[in-house]
N, C-alpha and C positions, 0 to 999 in steps of 0.2 A: 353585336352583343358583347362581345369581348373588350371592344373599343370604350363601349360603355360603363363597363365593370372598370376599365383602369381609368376612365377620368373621375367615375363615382370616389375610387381609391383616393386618387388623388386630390380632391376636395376636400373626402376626410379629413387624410392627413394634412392638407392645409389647413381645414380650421379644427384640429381635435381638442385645441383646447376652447374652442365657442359649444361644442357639442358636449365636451366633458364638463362645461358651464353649468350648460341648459338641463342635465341630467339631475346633475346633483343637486341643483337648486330645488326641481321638482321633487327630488326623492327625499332630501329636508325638510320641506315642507309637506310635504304629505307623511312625516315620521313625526313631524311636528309643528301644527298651524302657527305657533306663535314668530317661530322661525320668519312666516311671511311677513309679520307685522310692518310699518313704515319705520319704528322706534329700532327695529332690529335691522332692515337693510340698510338705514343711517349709518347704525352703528361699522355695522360691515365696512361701507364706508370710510369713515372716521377713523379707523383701525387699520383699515390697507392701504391709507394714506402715508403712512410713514414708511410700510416694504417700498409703495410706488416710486415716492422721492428716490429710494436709492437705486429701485430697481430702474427707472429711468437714466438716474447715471452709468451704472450695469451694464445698458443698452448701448449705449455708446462705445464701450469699453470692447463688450461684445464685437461688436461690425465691424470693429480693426481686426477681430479675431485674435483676443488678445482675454486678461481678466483681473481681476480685482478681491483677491481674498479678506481684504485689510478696512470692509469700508465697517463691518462692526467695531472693531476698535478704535477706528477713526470715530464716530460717533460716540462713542466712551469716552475719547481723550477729549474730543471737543467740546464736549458738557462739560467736561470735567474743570477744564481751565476755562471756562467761560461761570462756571458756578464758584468758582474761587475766587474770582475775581471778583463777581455779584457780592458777593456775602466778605470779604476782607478789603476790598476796597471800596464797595455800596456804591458798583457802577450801574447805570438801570438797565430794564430787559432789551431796549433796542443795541444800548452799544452791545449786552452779552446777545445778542441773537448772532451784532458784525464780529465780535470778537470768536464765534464759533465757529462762523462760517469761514473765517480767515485762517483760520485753524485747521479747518477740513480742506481748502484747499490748499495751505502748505504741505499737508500731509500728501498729499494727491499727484503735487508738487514734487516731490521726495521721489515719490513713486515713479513719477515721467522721468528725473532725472535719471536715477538708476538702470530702467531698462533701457533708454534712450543714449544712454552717454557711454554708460558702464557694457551695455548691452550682455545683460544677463535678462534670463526668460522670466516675463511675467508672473507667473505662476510661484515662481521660488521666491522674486521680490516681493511681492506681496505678501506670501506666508510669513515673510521677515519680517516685516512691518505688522503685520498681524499681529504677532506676540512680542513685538517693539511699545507699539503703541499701549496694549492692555497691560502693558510693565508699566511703562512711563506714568501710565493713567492711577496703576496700583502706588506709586512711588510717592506723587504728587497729596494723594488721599490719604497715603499709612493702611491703604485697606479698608477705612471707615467712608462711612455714608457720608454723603453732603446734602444737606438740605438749603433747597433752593426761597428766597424770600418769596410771602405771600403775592406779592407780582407777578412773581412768575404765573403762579396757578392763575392770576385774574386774567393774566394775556391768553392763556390755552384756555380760555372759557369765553373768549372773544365768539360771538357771532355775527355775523352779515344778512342781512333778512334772512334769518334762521338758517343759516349755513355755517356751522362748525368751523373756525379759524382753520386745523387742519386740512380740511377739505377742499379751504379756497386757497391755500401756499398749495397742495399735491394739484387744481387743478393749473394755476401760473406756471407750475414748473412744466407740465404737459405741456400748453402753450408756445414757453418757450421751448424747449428740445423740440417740438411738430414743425417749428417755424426753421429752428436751423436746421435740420435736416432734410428739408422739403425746398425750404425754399432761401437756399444759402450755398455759396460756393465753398465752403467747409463742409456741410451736409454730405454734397456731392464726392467731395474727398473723401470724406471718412468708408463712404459704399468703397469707393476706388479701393482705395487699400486694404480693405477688409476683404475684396472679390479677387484682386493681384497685385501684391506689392513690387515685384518688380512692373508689372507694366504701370503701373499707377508713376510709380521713378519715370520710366520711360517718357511717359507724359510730362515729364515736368512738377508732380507733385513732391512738397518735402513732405517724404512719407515719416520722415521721424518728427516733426512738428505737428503734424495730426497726431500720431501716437500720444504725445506730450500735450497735446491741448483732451484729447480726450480722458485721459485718466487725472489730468488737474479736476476737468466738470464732474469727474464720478467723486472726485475730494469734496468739493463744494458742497454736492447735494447732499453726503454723507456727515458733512459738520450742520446743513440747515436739517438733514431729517433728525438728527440728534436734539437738536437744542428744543425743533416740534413736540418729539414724543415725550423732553421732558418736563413742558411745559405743560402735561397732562400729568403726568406722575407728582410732581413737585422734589422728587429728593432721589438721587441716586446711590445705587450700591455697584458693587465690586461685576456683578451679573449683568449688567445696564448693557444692552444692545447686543449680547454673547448670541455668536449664530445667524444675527442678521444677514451675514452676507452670505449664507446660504438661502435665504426667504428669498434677496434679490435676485441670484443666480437664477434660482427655479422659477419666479413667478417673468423672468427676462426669456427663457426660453420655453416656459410655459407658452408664451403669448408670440410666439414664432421665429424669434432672432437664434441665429444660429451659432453653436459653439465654435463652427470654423468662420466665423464672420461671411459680413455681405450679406447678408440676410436679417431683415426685422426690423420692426418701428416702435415707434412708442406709445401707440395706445396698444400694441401686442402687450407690453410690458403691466400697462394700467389693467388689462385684461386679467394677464397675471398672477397680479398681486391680489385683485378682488376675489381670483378661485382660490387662494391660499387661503386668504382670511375667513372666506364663506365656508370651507372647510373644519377649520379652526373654530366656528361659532358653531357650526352645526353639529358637531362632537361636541361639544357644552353643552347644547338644546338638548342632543339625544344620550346626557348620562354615559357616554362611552370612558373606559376606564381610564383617569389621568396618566398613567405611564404608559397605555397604547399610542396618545394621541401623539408624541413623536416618533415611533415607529410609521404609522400612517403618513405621517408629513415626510417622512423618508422613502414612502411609495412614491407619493407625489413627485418628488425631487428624480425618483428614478424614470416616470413615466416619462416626465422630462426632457431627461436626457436621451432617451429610448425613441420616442417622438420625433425627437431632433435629427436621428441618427436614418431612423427610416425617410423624415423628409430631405436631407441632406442627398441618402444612396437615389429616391425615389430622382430628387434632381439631373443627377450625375445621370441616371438611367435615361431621361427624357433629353439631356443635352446630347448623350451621343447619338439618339436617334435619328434627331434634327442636322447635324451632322456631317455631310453629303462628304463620300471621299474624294480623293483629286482624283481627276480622269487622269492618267499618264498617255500620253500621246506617240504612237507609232511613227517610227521617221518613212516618210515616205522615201 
């Protein structure tokens, strides 16, 4: 019986965020039918499309055991010089989508050099660049809005047998990270070093080249989820992507990946990001007061981290059971 209660435990907390899913979908919906609609789980969709992109890079970022404060800003800056360019040189949407993405992985770029070269802790490099990037981006603007040409808006209104443009870039990007992770010798790496960097060295891995290629991918995703979201919006302000990289962080370890790395995939992440936004819509549906609803998102973020922290000890608990001490042997 006992044996049962802990593996029950631990299923939970394996999937509490598929449970914490399934609850609140039902309790949305039963607070509000319209909630279930197909027009409204689209949208759900459509909308957690752009956490997912980055939270997907996020994820990456994560498994090294490592993190990324800087991808909101990075998506600021990369709209930013990607819509300057649009609009003062009247270059079109494909070169601004390469000219963003280029942008987001220089930044990304920046990021790998610094902790990799410089070796200072991720955490503090990124906050750098955090409020590096939202300067440069304020600098670039003077503060004022950019409005993007009506191009833009016809590309974010693309559909594919009635599939939402967003929704077919967040599911390619799935694709891709599923593929390298799974089934790629870099994949494999990045667990290695996220589970133990020195035996990962031991091995022969250059654990500083994984580090450096994984926070270039969190760049990238973060200049493409940029130029996505504001292909729906059409014109950006000073606000444009503020916070995101906490939507990524949470909806990254919502969905299993863990804050000490080696742990988590990336459809945990797509998981996510869908319970963020499902959230986020069903406080619209059910009238809840506009200034709670980031406090609430600030539960989320903590259950989170709280989740994490119980399936991390709960690990730690189960590896040492398995175990076995060394016999020491008696001289005869």
């Amino acid at each position: 019986m006992k044996r049962r209660t802990i593996n029950l435990r631990t299923l939970l907390l394996n999937n509490s965020t598929i449970v914490l899913f399934i609850v609140l979908f039902v309790y949305f919906g039963i607070q509000s039918p319209r909630f279930l609609s197909l027009e409204s789980i689209t949208n759900i969709v459509k909308q957690a499309s752009f956490t997912g992109i980055i939270a997907v890079g996020m994820t990456f970022v994560l498994l090294t055991a490592g993190i990324d404060l800087s991808v909101g800003s990075n998506m600021y800056l990369s709209s930013v010089v990607a819509g300057l360019l649009m609009r003062q040189l009247g270059i079109g949407v494909v070169e601004g989508l390469l000219v963003a993405v280029a942008v987001g992985t220089l930044y990304g770029a920046f990021n790998a050099f610094v902790i990799v070269r410089l070796k200072i802790i991720p955490f503090m490099v990124t906050l750098s660049t955090l409020v590096i990037g939202r300067g440069l981006g304020t600098a670039f603007t003077q503060s004022q809005q950019v409005d993007f040409p009506q191009s833009m808006l016809s590309f974010g209104q693309i559909q594919l047998v009635g599939i939402p443009m967003p929704i077919i870039v967040f599911a390619l990007v799935i694709a891709a990270a599923w593929v390298i992770l799974t089934r790629t010798q870099f994949g494999r790496q990045i667990y290695a070093v996220g589970n133990d960097p020195e035996a990962a060295k031991k091995a022969g891995i250059r654990t500083n080249w994984v580090i450096a290629r994984v926070y270039i991918i969190s760049g990238f995703c973060a200049g493409l989820a940029g130029f996505i979201l504001i292909s729906q919006l059409g014109r950006l302000d000073r606000s444009f992507a503020e916070g995101r990289e906490f939507d990524a962080i949470a909806a990254a370890v919502l969905g299993g990946t863990s804050l000490f790395g080696g742990v988590g995939n990336v459809f945990g992440a797509v998981l996510g990001a869908l319970l963020i936004q499902m959230v986020q819509l069903g406080l619209v549906f059910n009238n809840v007061n506009l200034y709670l609803q980031p406090m609430i998102k600030g539960v989320i973020i903590f259950l989170a981290i709280f989740f994490d922290s119980l399936r991390d000890a709960n690990m730690k608990k189960l590896k040492r059971r398995f175990i076995r001490p060394v016999e020491t042997q008696t001289p005869s």
